[in-house]
N, C-alpha and C positions, 0 to 999 in steps of 0.2 A: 328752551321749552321743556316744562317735565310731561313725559311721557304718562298717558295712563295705564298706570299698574292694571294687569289682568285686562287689556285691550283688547287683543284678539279672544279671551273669554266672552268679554260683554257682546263682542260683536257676533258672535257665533247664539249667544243664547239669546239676544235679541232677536236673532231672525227665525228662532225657532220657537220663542212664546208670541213672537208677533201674527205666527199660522195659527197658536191655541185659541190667539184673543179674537181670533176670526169666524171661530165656530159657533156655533148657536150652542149645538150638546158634542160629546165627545164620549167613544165606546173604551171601551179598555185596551181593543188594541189600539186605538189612538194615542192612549197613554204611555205603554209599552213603548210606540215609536219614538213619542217625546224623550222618554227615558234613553232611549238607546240613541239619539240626537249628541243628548246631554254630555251620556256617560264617554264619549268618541271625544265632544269637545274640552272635557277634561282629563284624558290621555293624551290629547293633544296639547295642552298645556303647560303640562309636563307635572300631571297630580300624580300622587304615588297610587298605584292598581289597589293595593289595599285598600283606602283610602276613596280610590273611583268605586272598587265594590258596594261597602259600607253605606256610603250618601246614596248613591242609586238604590237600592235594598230599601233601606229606612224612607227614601223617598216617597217610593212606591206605597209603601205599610201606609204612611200617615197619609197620602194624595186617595186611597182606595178608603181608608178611613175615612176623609172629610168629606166622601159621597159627592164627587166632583161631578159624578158622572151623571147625575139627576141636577145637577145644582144649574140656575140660572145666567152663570156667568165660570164657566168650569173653567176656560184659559185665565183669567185672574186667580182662581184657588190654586191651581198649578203653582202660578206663580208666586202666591205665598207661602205654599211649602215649601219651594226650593228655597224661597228665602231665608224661610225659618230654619231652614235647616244648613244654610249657610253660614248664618248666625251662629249657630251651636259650633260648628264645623272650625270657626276662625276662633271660637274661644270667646269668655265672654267680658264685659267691658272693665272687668275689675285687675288692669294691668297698670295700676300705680307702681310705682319703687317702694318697697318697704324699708324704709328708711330710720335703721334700728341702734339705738346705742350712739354716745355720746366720744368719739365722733362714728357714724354711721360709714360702713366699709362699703365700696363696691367692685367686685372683683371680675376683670373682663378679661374674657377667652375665646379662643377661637384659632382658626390656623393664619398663617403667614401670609398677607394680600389681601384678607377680605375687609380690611377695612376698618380695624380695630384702632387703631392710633389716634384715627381721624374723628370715630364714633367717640371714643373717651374726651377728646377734646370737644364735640358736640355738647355731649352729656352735660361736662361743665358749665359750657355757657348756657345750657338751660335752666341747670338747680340754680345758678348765679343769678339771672335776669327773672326766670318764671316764677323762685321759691325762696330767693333772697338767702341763700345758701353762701356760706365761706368756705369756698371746694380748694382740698389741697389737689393735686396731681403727683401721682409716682408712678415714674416707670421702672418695669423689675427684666425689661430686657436689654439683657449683657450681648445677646449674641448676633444682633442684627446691628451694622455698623451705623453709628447714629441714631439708632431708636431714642437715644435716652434724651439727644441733642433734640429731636423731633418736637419731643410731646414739649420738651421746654419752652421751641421756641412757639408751639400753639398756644400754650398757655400765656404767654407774655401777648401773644396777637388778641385772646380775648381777654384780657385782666384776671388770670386767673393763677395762683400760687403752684408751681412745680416743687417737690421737693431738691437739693440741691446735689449736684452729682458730683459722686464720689468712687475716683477709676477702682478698679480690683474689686467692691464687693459682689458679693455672691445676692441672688436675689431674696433669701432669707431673712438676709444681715439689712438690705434696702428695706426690706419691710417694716422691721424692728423699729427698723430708725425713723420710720415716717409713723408709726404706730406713737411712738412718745411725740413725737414734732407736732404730730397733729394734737394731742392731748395737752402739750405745753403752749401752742399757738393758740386754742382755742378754735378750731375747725369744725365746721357740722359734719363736713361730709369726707372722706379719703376716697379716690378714684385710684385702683391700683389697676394697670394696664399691663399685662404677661407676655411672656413672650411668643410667641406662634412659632410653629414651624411649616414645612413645603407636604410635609405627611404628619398623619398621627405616629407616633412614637410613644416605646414604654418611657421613656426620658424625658418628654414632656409632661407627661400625666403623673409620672411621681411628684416631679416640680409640683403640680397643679395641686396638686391631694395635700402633701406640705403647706403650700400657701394659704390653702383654704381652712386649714388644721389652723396655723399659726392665726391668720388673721380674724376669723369668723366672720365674714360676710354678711348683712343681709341679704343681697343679692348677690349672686352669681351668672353673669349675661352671659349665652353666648353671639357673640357677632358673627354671620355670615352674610357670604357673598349671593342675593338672590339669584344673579344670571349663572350662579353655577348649579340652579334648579335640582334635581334629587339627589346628587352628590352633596348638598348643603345640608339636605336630611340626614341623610345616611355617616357624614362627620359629626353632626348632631347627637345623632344617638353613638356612635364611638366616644363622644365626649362626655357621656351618660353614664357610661359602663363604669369609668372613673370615678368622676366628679359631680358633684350635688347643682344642676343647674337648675335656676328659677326664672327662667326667663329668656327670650330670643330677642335680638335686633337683628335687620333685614335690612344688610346696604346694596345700595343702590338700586333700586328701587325704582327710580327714574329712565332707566336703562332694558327694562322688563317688563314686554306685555303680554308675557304669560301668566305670572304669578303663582306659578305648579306649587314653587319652594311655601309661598304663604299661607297655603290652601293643607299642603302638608303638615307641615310643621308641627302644629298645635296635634295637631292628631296622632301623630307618631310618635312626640316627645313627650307628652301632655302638657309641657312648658308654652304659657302665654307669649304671643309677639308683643312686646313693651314697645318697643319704638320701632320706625321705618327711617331710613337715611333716600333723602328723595335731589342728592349730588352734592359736591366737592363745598361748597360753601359750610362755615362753621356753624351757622344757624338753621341747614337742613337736614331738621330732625324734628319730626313728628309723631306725636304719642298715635297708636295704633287703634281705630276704635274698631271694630269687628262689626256693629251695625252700620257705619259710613262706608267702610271697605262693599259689603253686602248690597247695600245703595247702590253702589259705583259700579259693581258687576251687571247685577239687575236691570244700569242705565238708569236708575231713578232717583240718580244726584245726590250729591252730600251739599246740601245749603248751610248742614249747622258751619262745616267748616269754613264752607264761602262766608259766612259771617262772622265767624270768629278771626279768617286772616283779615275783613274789613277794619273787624276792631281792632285790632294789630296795625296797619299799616294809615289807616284814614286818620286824618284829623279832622276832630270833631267841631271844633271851631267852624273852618273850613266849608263842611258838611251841613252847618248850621246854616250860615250864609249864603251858603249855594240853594236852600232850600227855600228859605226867603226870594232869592233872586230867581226860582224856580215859576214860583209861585204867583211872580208878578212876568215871567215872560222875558226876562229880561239879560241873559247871559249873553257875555260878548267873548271875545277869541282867547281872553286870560284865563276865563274859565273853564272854557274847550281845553287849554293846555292845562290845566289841573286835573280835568278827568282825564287828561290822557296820562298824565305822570303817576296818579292812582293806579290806572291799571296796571300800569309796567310794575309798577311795587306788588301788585296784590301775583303777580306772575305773566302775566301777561294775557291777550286773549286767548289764547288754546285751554290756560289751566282757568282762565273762569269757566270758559265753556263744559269743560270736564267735570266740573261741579252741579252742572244746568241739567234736570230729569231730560230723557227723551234724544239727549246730544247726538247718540250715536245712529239714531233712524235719520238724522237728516245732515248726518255730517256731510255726507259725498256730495250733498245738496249745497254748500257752500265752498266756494273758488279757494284754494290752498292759499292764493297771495292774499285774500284778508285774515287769515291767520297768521300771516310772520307779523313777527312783533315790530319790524325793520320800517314797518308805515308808521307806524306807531312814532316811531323816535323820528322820522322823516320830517310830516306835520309838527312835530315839538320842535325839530329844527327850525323849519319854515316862519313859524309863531314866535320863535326867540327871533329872529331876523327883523322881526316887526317893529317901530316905533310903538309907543304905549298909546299913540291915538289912532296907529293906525287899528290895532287890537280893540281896541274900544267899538273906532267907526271903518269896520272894514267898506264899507262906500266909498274911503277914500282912496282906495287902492286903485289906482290907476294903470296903464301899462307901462310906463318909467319906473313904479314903486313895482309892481311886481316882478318887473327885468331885475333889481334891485335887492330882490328877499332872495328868488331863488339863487342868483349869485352869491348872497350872504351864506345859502344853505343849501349849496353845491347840489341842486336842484333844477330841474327845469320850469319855467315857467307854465305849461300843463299840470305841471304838482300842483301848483300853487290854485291854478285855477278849482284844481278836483277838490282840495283843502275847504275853497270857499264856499264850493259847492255842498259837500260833506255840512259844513257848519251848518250854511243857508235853510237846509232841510232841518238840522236839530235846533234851530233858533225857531220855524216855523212849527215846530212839534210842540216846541216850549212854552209858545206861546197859547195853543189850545189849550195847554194843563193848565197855563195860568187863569186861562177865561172859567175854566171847569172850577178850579179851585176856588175861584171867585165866587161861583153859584152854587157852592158846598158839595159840590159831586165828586170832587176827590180828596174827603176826609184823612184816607189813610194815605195820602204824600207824606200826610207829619212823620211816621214812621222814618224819612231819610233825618230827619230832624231831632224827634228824640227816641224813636224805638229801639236804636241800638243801645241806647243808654242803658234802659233797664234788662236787656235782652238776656235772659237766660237759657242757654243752649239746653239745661236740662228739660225745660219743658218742650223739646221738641224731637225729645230720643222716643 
């Protein structure tokens, strides 16, 4: 399950604009209170004080400015400054890769542990799959036993070119040599991965300064660890003092529901967060949007991205068919196990829900065990155990065929019943939409059909 990022923030500032939205008017010391709610829940976060200053300050200016305090709905204005100014706060949505020069450098930094190795290997299979990109990889660290074995053998696990290693040279000599290789190969992009160490040192940072001399980067990342919260800042800006960085990645991600470091960063470094690493898998890695982050603290959901992992993972075919068969009432237990294997791909139930406005006012409100994903693959067991007609015509499930499944899928026969039961209700739901849809009263079903086709996330930022 990925965690959400800045969780104990959302939960803490939901319950305090959920008292503003309560009010009819609100005087300024009620403002003030709000404010000092806020400003506690983001030291508690682990936001940098500078940083808690600054947003509460500016807050206030512009909440006292938009005349909240006469207005007919003041707990919602609140709520859109803090947002707006969240927004600013995270930086704004223009954190593409500048991807400059034939072949285009990108140069990743950071200390020893946070995650760099694995980020540069991420990176790859993004420009590779998202941008159609011919990504070389070079590692320029000599000094970590194996680094250079590492990223090889990541690169071979996603299809993606290492350059090849050569014992004794120095990282200078590595670079050189991947600088022609890439220009003789024909490469778009070079991903040069540095070596880190346990502390900043002047001996790393000369490296750094040299390489960035030699190679000229469009980018220069740096990777941190977010659970290592203001100490991820504060290497940040040591990394500053050196070297020209354009850019932050933020791993692990998944692990962190405070989010201090992300809330920071932009503000201190003035370096955009480009991507977020959201766990150990090579495909998690996420472009950073700073209005979805904003959404997702606020509680007010990120749907663009629920739709865009839909478009990613759903087959549309699939989709099309289910939508038809929607329509007419008509899905049987094969199709139950379809939307069940969607979700486990889209992340499972926790991370759709984490996507959904409102999640977090009624999370406590739902039983923890419909959250593990573990029922999820239960039922998909239970459903594989099935014959094709029993899946078709579950009436014919008897008590010998049910003794029969759950044995098949190390299950008890009560599973099997809850299973039937679970369906029985969403085949009887299916069937109302299908009568609706019949009588034109549910025009926008087509939406599962063909909305996503044309769907452009831009019109919904």
């Amino acid at each position: 399950m990925v965690k959400n990022m800045f969780g104990s923030l959302t939960a803490k500032l939901s319950s305090i604009f959920s008292k503003l939205r309560g009010r009819g008017t609100l005087s300024e010391a009620d403002v003030d209170a709000a404010l000092r709610e806020i400003r506690i829940s983001l030291l508690e976060s682990d936001v940098a004080l500078s940083v808690v200053k600054t947003f509460i300050a500016e807050v206030k200016e512009k909440a006292i400015g938009a005349q909240i305090l006469s207005s007919l709905s003041p707990g919602h204005i609140v709520v859109k400054v803090v947002y707006d100014h969240l927004v600013e706060v995270l930086g704004s949505d223009s954190g593409e890769l500048k991807l400059q020069g034939l072949p285009a450098a990108i140069l990743m930094v950071g200390l020893q542990g946070s995650g760099k190795t694995t980020t540069t290997a991420k990176l790859a299979k993004r420009l590779k799959e998202k941008e159609n990109k011919r990504v070389l990889l070079v590692s320029l660290d000599i000094y970590r036993p194996a680094a250079q074995l590492q990223l090889e053998i990541l690169g071979k696990n996603i299809g993606v070119d290492s350059l090849s290693i050569v014992e004794g040279q120095k990282p200078l000599d590595i670079a050189n040599r991947a600088i022609t290789q890439a220009r003789v190969g024909g490469y778009d992009v070079v991903i040069f991965d540095t070596a880190g160490r346990l502390q900043l040192d002047a001996e790393l940072m000369k490296e750094l300064r040299e390489l960035q001399t030699l190679i000229s980067p469009g980018e220069t990342l740096f990777v941190a660890d977010s659970l290592t919260g203001q100490d991820a800042v504060n290497i940040a800006k040591g990394f500053m003092e050196s070297v020209s960085l354009t850019g932050v990645v933020l791993t692990r991600v998944d692990g962190d529901a405070k989010g201090g470091a992300a809330l920071s960063m932009r503000q201190v470094t003035g370096c955009p967060i480009k991507f977020i690493g959201l766990g150990e898998k090579v495909d998690a890695l996420e472009p950073f949007h700073p209005k979805r982050i904003a959404d997702r603290i606020l509680d007010m959901g990120d749907i663009v991205s629920l739709v865009e992992k839909t478009m990613e993972t759903v087959d549309m075919a699939s989709a099309e068919a289910m939508a038809k068969k929607l329509q007419q009432g008509g899905l049987d237990l094969s199709d139950f196990a379809l939307q069940l294997e969607q979700m486990l791909k889209m992340g499972g139930l926790a991370t759709l829900m984490n996507h959904m406005p409102g999640m977090e006012q009624i999370k406590g409100q739902i039983p923890a065990h419909l959250m593990d994903d573990k029922i999820l693959k239960r039922n998909l067991a239970m459903i594989r155990s099935m014959t094709k007609e029993e899946r078709k015509s579950p009436e014919l499930l008897n008590a010998s065929r049910k003794r029969r499944i759950a044995k098949g899928s190390g299950t008890q026969v009560q599973d099997v019943n809850r299973l039937l039961k679970m369906y029985q209700d969403m085949s009887d739901a299916t069937k109302k939409f299908g009568k609706l849809a019949k009588l034109g009263q549910l025009g926008k079903l087509n939406f599962l059909k063909n909305g996503l086709k044309g769907f452009n996330p831009g019109r919904m930022k």
